[in-house]
C-alpha positions as a LaTeX table, in Angstrom:
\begin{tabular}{lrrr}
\hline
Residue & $x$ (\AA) & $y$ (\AA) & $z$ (\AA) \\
\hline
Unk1 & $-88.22$ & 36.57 & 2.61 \\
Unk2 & $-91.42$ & 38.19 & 2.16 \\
Unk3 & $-94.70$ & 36.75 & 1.52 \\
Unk4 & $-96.19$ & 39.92 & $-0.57$ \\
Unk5 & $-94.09$ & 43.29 & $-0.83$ \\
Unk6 & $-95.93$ & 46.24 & $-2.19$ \\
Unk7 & $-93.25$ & 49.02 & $-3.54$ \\
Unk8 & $-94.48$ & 52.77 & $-4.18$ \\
Unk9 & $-97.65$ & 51.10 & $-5.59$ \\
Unk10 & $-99.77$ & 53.82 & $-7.23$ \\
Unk11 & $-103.70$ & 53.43 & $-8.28$ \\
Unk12 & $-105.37$ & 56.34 & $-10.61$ \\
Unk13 & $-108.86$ & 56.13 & $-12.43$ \\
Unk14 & $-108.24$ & 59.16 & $-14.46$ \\
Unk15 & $-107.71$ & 62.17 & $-12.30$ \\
Unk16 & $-108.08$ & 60.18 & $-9.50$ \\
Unk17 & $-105.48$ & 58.51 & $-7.01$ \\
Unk18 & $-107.73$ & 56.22 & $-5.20$ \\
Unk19 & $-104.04$ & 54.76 & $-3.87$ \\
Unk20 & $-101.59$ & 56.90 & $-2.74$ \\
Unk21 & $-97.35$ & 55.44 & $-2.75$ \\
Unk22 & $-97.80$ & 52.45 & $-1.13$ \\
Unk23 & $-95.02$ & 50.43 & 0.77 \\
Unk24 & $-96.27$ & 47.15 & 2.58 \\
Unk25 & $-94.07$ & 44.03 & 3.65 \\
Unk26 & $-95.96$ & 41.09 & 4.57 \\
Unk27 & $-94.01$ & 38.44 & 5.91 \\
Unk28 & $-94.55$ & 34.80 & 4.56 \\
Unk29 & $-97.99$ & 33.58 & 7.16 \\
Unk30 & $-98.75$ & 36.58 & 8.49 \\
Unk31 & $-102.71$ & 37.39 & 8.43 \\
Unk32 & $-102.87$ & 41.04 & 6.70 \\
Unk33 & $-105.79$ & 42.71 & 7.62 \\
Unk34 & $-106.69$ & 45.77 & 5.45 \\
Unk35 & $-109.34$ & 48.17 & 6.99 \\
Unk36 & $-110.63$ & 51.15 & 6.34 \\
Unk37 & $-114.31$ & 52.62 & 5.38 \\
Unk38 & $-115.75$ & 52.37 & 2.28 \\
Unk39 & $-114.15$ & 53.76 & $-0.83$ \\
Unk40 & $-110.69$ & 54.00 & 1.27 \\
Unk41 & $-108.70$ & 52.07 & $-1.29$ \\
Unk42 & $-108.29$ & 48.73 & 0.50 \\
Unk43 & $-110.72$ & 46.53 & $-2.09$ \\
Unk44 & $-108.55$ & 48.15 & $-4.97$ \\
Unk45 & $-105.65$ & 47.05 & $-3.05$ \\
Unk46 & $-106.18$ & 43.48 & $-2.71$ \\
Unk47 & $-107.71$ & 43.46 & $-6.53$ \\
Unk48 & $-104.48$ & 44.99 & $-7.48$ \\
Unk49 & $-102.16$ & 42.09 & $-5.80$ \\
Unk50 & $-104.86$ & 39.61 & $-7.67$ \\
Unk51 & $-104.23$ & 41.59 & $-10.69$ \\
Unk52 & $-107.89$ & 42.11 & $-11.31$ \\
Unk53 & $-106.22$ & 46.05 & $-11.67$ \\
Unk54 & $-103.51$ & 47.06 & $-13.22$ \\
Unk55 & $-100.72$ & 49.05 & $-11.18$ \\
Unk56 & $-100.49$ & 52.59 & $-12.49$ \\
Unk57 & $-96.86$ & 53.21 & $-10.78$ \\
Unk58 & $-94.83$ & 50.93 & $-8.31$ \\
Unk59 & $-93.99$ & 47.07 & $-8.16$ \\
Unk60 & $-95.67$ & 44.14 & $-6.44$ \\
Unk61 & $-93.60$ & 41.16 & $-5.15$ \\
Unk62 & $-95.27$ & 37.84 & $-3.79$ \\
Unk63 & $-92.37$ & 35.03 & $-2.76$ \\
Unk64 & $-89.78$ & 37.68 & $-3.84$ \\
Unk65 & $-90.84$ & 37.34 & $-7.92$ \\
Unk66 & $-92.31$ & 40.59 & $-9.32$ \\
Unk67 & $-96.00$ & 40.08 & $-10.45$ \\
Unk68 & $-96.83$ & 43.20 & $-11.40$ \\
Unk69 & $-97.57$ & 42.77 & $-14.89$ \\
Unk70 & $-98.23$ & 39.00 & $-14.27$ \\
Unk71 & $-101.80$ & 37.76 & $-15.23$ \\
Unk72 & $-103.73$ & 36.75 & $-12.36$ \\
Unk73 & $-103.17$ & 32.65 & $-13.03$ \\
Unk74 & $-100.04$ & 32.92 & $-13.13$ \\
Unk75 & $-99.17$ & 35.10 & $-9.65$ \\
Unk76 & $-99.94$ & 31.69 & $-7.32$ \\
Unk77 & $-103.07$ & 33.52 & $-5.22$ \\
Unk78 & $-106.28$ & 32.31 & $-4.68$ \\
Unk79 & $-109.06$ & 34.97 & $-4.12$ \\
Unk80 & $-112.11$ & 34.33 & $-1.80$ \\
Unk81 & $-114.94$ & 37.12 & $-3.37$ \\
Unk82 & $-117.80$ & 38.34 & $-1.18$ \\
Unk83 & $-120.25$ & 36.76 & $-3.28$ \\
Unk84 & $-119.03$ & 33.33 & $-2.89$ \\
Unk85 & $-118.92$ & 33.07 & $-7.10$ \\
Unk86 & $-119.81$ & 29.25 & $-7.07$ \\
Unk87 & $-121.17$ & 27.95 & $-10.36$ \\
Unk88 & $-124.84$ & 27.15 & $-10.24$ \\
Unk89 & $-124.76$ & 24.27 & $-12.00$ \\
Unk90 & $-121.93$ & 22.56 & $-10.11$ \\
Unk91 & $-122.14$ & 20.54 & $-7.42$ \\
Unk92 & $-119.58$ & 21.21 & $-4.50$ \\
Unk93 & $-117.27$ & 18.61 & $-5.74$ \\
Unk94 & $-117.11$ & 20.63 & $-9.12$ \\
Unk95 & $-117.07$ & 23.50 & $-7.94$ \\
Unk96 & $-114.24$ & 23.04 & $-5.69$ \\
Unk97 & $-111.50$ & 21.09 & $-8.63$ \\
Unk98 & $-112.21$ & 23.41 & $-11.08$ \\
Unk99 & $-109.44$ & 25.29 & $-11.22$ \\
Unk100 & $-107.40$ & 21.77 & $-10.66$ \\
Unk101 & $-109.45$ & 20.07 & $-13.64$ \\
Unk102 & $-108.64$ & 23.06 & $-16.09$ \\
Unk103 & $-104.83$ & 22.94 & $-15.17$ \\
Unk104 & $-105.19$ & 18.75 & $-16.22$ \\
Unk105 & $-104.32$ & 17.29 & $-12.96$ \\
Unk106 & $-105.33$ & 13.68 & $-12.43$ \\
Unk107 & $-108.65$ & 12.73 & $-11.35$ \\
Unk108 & $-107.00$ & 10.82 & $-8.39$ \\
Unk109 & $-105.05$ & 13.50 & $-7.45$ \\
Unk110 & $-107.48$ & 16.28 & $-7.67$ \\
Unk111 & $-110.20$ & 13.60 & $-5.88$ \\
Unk112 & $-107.47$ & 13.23 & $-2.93$ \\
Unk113 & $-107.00$ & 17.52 & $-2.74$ \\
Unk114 & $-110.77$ & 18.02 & $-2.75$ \\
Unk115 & $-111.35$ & 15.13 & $-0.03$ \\
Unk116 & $-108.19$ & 16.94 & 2.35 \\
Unk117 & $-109.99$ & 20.50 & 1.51 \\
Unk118 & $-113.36$ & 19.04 & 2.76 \\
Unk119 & $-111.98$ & 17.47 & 5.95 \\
Unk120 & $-110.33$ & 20.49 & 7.30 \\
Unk121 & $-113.70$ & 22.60 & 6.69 \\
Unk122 & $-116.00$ & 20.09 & 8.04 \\
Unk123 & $-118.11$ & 19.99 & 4.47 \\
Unk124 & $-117.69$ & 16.26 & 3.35 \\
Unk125 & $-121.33$ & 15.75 & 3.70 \\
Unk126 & $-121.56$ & 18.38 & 0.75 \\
Unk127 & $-119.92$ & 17.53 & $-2.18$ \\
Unk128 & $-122.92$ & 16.20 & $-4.08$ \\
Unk129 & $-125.06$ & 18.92 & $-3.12$ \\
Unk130 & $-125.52$ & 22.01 & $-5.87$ \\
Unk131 & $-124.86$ & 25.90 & $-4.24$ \\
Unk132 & $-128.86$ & 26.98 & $-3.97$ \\
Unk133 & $-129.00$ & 23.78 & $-1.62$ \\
Unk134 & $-126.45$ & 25.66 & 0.40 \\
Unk135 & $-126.57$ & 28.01 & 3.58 \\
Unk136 & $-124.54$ & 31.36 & 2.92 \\
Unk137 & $-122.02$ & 29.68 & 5.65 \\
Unk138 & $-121.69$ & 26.48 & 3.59 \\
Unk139 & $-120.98$ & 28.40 & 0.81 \\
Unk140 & $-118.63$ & 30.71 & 2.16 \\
Unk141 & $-116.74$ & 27.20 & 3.12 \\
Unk142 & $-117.00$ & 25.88 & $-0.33$ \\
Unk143 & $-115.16$ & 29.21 & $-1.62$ \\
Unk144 & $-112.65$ & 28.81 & 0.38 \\
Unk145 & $-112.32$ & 25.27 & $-0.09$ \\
Unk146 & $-111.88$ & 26.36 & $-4.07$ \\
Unk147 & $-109.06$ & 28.14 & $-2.87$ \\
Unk148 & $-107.51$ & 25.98 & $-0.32$ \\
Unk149 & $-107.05$ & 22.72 & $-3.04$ \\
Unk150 & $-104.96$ & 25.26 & $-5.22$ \\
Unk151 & $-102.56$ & 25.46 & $-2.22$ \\
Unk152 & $-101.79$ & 29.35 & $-3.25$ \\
Unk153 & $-98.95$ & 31.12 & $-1.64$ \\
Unk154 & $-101.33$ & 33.82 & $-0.79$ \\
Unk155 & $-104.86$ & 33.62 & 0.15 \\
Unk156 & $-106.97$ & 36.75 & $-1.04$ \\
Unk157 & $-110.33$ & 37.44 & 0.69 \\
Unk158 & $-112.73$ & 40.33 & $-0.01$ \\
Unk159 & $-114.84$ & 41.16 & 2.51 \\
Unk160 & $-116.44$ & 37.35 & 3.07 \\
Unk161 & $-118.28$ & 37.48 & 6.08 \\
Unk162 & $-120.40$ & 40.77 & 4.98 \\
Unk163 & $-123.38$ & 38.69 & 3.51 \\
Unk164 & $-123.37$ & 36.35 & 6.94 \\
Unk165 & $-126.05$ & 37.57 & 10.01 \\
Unk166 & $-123.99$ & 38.43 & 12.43 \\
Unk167 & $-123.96$ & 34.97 & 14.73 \\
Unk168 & $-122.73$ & 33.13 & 11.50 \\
Unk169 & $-119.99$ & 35.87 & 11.15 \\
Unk170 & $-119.07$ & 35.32 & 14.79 \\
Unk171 & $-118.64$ & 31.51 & 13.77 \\
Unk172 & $-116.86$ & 31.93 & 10.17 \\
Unk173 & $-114.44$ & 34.33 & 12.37 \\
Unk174 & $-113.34$ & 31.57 & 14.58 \\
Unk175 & $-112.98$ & 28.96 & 11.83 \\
Unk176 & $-110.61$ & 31.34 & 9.39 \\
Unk177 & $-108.46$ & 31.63 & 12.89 \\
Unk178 & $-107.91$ & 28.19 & 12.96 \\
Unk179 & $-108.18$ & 27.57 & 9.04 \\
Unk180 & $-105.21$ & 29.71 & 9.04 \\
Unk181 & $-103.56$ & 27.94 & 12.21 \\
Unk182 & $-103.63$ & 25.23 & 10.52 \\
Unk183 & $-102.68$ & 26.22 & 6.87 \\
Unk184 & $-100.13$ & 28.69 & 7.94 \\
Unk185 & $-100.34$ & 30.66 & 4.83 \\
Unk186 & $-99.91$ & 34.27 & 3.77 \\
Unk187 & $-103.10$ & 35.63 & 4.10 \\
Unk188 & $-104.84$ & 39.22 & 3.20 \\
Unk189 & $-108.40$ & 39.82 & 4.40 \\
Unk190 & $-110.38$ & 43.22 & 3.35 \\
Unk191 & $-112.65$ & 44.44 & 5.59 \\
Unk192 & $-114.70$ & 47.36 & 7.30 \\
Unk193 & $-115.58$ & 45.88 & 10.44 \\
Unk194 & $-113.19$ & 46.46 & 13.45 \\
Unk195 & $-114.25$ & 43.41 & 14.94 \\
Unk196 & $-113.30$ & 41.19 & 12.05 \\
Unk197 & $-109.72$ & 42.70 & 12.37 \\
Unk198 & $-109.06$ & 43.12 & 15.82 \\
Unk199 & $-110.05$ & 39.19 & 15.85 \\
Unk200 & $-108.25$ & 37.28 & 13.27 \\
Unk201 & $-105.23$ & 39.62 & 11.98 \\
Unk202 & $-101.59$ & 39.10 & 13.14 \\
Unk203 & $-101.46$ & 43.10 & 11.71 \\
Unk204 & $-103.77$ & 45.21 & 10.73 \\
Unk205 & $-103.42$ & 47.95 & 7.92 \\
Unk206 & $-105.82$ & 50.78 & 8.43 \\
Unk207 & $-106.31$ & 52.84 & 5.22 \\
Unk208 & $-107.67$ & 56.36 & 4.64 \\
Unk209 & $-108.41$ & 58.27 & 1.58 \\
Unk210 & $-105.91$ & 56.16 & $-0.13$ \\
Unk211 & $-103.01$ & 56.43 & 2.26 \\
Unk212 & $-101.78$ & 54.04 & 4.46 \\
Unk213 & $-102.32$ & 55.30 & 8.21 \\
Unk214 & $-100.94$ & 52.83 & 10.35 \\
Unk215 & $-99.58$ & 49.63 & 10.52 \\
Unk216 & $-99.46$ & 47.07 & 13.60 \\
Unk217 & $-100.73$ & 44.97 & 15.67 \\
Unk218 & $-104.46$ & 44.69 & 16.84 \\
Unk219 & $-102.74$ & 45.92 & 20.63 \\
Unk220 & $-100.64$ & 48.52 & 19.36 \\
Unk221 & $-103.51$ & 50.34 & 16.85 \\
Unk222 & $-105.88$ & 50.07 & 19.87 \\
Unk223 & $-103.59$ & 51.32 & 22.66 \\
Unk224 & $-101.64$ & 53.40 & 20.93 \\
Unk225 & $-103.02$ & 54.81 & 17.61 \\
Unk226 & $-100.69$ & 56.89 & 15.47 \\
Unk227 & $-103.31$ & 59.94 & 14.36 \\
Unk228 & $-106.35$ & 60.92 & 15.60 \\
Unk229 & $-108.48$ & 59.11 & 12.14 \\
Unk230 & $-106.74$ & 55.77 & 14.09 \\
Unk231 & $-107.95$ & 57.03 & 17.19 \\
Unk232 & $-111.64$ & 57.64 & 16.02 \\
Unk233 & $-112.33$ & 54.68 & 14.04 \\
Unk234 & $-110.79$ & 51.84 & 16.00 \\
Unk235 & $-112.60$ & 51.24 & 19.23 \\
Unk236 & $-115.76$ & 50.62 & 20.63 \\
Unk237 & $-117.67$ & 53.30 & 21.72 \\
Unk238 & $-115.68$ & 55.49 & 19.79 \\
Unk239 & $-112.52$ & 57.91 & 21.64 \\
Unk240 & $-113.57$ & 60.71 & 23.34 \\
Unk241 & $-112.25$ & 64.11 & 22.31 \\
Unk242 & $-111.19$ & 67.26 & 24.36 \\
Unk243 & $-109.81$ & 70.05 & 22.83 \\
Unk244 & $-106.60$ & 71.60 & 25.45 \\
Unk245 & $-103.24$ & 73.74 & 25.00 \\
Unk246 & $-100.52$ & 72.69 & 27.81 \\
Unk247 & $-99.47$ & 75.24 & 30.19 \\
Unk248 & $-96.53$ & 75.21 & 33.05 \\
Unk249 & $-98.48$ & 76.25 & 36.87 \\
Unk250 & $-95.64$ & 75.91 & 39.92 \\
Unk251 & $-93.86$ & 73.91 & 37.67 \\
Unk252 & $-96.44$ & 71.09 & 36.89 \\
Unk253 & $-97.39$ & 70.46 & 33.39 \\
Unk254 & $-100.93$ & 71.16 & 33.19 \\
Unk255 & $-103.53$ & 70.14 & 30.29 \\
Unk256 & $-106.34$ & 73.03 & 30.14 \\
Unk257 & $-109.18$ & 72.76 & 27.87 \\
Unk258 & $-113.29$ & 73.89 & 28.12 \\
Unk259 & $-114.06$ & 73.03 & 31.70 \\
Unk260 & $-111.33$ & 71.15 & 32.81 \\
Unk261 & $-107.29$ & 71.66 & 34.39 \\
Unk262 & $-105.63$ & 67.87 & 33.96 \\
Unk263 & $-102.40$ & 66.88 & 35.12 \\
Unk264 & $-100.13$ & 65.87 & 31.74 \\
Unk265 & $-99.11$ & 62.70 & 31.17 \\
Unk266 & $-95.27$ & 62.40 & 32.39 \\
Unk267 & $-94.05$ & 61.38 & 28.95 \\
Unk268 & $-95.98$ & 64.89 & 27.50 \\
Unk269 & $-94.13$ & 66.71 & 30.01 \\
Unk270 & $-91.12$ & 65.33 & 29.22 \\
Unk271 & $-91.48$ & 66.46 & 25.48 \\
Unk272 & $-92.55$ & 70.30 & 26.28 \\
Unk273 & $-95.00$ & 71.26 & 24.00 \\
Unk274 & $-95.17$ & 74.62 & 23.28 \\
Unk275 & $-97.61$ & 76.79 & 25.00 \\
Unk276 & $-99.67$ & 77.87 & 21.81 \\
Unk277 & $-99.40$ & 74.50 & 20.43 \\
Unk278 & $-103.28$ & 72.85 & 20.25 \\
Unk279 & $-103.30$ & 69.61 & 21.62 \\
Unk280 & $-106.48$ & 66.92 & 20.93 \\
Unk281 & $-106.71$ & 64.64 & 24.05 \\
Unk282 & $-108.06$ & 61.53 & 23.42 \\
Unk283 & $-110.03$ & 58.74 & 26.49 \\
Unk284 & $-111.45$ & 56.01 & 25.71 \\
Unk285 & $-114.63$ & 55.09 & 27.50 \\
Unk286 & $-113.38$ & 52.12 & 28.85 \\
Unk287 & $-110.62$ & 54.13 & 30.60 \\
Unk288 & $-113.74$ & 56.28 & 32.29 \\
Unk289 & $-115.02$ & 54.98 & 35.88 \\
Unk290 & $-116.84$ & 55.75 & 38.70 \\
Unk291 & $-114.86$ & 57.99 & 41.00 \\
Unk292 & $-112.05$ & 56.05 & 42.92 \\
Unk293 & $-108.45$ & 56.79 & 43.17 \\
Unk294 & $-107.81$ & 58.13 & 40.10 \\
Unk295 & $-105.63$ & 61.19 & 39.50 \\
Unk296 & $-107.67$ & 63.28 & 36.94 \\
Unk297 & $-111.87$ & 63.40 & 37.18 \\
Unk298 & $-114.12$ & 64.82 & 34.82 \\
Unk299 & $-118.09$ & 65.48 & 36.16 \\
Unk300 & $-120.70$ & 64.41 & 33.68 \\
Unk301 & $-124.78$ & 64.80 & 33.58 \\
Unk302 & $-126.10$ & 61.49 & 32.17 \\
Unk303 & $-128.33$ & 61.50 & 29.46 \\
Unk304 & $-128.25$ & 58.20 & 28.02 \\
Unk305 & $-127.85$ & 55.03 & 29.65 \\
Unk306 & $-127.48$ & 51.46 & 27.34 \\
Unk307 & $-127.40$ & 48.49 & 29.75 \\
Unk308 & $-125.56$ & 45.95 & 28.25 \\
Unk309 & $-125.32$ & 43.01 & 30.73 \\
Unk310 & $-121.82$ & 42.96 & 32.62 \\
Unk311 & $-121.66$ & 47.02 & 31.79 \\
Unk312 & $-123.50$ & 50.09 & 30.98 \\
Unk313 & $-122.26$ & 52.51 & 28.36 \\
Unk314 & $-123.23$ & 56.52 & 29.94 \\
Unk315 & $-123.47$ & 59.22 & 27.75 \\
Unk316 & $-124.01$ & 62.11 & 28.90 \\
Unk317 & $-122.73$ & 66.05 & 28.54 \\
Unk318 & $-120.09$ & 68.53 & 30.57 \\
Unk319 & $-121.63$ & 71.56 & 32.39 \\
Unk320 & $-119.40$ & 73.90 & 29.61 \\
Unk321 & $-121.17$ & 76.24 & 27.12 \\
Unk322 & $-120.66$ & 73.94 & 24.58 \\
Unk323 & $-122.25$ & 70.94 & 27.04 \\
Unk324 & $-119.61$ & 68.44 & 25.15 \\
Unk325 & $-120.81$ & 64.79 & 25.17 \\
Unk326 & $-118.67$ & 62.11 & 26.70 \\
Unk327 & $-118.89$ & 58.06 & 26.71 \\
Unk328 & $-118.20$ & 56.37 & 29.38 \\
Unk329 & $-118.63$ & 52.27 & 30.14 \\
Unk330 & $-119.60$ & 51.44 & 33.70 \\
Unk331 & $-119.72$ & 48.48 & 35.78 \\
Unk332 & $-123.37$ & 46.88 & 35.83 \\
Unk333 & $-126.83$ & 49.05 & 35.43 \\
Unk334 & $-126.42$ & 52.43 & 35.62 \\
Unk335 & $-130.21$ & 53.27 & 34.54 \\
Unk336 & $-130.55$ & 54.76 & 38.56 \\
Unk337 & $-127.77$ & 57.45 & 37.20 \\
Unk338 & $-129.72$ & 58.78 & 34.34 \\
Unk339 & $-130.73$ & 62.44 & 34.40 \\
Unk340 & $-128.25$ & 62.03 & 37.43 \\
Unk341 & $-124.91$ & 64.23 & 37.88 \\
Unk342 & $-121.91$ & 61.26 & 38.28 \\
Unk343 & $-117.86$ & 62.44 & 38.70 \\
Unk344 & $-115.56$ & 59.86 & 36.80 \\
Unk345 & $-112.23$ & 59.34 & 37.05 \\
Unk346 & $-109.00$ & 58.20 & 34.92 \\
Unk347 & $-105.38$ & 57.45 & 35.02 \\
Unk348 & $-103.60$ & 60.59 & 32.90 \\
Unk349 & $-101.25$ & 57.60 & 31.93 \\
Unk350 & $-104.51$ & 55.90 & 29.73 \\
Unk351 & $-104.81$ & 59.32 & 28.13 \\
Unk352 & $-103.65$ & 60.17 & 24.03 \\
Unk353 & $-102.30$ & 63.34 & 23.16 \\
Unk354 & $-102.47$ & 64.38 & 19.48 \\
Unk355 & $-100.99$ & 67.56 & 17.72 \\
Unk356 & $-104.47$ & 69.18 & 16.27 \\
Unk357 & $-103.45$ & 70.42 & 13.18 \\
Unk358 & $-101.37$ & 67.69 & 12.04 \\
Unk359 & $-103.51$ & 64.61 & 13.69 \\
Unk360 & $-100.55$ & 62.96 & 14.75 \\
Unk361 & $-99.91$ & 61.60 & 17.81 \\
Unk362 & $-97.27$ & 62.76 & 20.22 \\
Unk363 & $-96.48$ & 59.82 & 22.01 \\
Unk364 & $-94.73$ & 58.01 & 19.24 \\
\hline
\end{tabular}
């Protein structure tokens, strides 16, 4: 059975569909991640499934009962905000059995949940202390604490991590990993940050303009993205693009764009695009290296060089009228190859083909 089902869900503000038909199956302890840029419709997603919005069309499901029109107590979630939403004049303790104390559990029995909640997030030391005695990771642990001693069938969590610096994020990353290890409950996290995603989800759900793009695993939306909006916004440095039509020379299925002739990808030639057909080829930097025995090389004059430890990122342009930058990561410090002319060289079986005008990719 599924955890959470979304069915042809619908979101309009007036005039506007900020949520397009919507069909989503979450299986009981996956970790849904929802990403997507800002104003994409993933927030109003997850506020929907709290039922902090209503549903304008469609159904949603969580343990196979429909909650659509159910209030938000009574839909078994538990909803981790951004802004932690402690109560000042709490203490951690109080903050954390509120939602126990209001339901009228027992004092030993909410005393025993809030102790277990504490242990597993390392905050016993805590529960005397008031939030402004707090750092923004200790609160972000006594949020989720609030929503671990409800023992929700779904955990809810809006963008938590955005108020952290960036080591604390690093650290909060690797304790939801094992927080949900060890909890094994349905989980779905909103986000904008790639990282977050690629890092803690079993799936990821990447959202634009209201529409549901793709839907898989962090390995499958990074090596093979269905459109080129996957293509561009998961990845870092970014995909590079080249603009090509296919053509047929001797028999050999040849890629021709602004500057360059590239063997095709054996599965491409095996589909036999048509001629006319404009085709967006897609490499990632990563897939970019110093000349070697590679089947397809691309020259490049280097204009920027980031040293970055291990690697360098390159960026430089192609000697074409329209001097088209390219990324590239390199082994160790390139700064000797700035200003410099450098040939790289890639593996045609790394490379993503995309139909221009619709965006979609033609390997799936």
């Amino acid at each position: 059975m599924a955890g959470l089902e979304l069915r042809n869900v619908v979101k309009r503000f007036g005039d506007v569909t900020v949520v397009q038909q919507m069909d989503l199956s979450i299986q009981e302890g996956e970790f849904i991640v929802l990403l997507g840029e800002s104003g994409c419709g993933k927030s109003t997603t997850l506020r929907m499934i709290a039922g902090l919005e209503e549903v304008t069309q469609g159904q949603i499901l969580i343990g196979g009962r429909d909650v659509t029109h159910a209030a938000p107590m009574d839909r078994d979630i538990a909803m981790v905000f951004q802004n932690y939403a402690l109560y000042p004049h709490m203490n951690v303790a109080e903050n954390m059995s509120f939602a126990l104390r209001l339901s009228g559990r027992s004092k030993a029995e909410i005393a025993d949940k809030v102790n277990a909640a504490a242990r597993i997030l390392n905050i016993e030391h805590l529960l005397e202390r008031k939030p402004k005695e707090l750092s923004g990771g200790q609160r972000q642990r006594v949020a989720i604490g609030r929503s671990i001693v409800r023992e929700p069938k779904v955990f809810l969590f809006d963008e938590p991590l955005s108020n952290l610096d960036a080591k604390l994020r690093g650290h909060m990353r690797a304790e939801l990993a094992l927080l949900h290890e060890r909890l094994a409950k349905t989980t779905v996290y909103v986000t904008h940050d790639q990282v977050e995603a690629m890092t803690l989800a079993s799936r990821i759900v990447i959202f634009d303009k209201g529409r549901i793009q793709q839907v898989g695993t962090p390995s499958e939306v990074f090596t093979r993205p269905a459109s080129l909006f996957v293509a561009g916004f998961i990845g870092t440095p970014t995909m590079n693009f080249f603009q090509a039509r296919y053509t047929l020379d001797q028999g050999l299925g040849i890629l021709r764009g602004e500057g360059f002739a590239w063997a095709a990808p054996e599965w491409l030639v095996a589909k036999q695009p048509r001629p006319d057909q404009a085709l967006t080829l897609g490499l990632r930097p990563q897939a970019l290296r110093p000349r070697g025995d590679y089947n397809s090389l691309l020259s490049l004059q280097v204009d920027v060089v980031e040293y970055l430890g291990t690697e360098s990122q390159v960026v430089g342009h192609m000697n074409t009228p329209s001097g088209q930058r390219v990324a590239a990561m390199v082994p160790g410090n390139a700064q000797s190859q700035l200003h410099q002319r450098i040939d790289l060289g890639f593996d045609t079986a790394d490379m993503h083909v995309f139909d221009t005008e619709s965006g979609r990719s033609l390997h799936l």
